[in-house]
N, C-alpha and C positions, 0 to 999 in steps of 0.2 A: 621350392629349393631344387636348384640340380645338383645334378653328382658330385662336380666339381668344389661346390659350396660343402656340401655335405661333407667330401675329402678334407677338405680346409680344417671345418671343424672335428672332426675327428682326427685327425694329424694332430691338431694342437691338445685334444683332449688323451694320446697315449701318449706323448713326447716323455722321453723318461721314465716310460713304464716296460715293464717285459714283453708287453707285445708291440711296442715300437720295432719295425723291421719285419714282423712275424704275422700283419697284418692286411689282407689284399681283399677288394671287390673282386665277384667271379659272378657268372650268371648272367640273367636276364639286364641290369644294371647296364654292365660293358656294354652290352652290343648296344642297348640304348643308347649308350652315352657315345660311342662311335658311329652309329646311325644318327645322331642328332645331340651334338654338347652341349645345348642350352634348354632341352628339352627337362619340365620338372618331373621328379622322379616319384612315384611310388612306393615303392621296397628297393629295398637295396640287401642283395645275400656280401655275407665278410667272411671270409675264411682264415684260421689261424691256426699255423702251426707250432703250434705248442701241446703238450700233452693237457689235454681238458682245455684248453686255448679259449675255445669256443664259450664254454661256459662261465670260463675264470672272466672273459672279455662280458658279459652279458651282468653277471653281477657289476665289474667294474661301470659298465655305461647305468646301472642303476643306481650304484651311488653318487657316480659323477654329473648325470645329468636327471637326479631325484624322481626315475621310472618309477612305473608301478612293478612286481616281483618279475623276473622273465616267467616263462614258461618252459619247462626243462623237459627235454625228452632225451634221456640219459640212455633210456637202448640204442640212440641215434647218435650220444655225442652233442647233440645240436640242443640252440636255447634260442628263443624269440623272442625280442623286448619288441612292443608298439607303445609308440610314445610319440607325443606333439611336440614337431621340434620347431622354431621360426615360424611365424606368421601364421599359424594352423596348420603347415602343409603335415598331413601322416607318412610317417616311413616307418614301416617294420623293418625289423634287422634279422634275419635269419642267421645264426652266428654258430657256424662249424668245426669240430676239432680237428686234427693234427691230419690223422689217418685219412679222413675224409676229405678233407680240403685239400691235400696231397695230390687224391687223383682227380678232384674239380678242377685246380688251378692248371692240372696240364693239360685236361681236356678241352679249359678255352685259353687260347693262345693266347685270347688280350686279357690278360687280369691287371685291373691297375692296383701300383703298391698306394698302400693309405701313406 
């Protein structure tokens, strides 16, 4: 799966939700995916500015796409669903709150919006 695909699906899976608009790729991903667009992806970090964003988005991708529990690391703000998404490919989601994704997203220029 690459980025792009992944984008797709998860654009249609917030559409209508509160973290529609509040949701962006940051990290290692981007430059992949700007070094190489069709290159399949690994992990993928999402940043969301919302207050708890990160984790309120981690539950949601649990119910939405029947994950096993995230992994919550609440001193961090941050929650990690791994989950098998299309064809077998694995992509962990490292999924970031408000405060912190704040200052990821300015420190890479290229975040793409979900």
């Amino acid at each position: 799966m690459t980025l792009r695909e992944l984008r797709e699906l998860l654009t249609r899976a917030i559409k209508d939700t509160e973290f529609e608009n509040h949701t962006y790729f940051a990290g290692g991903c981007v430059r992949d995916f700007l070094l190489n667009p069709d290159a399949a992806i690994i992990e993928a970090d999402i940043a969301v500015e919302l207050p708890e964003g990160g984790i309120k988005l981690a539950y949601f991708f649990q119910e939405k796409f029947n994950t096993p529990a995230p992994v919550i690391h609440k001193s961090f703000g941050t929650a990690k669903i791994i989950n098998i998404f299309l064809l077998m490919f694995m992509v962990t989601f490292t999924v970031m709150i408000s405060n912190m994704c704040h200052t990821i997203t300015h420190m890479y220029c290229s975040v793409c919006y979900l």
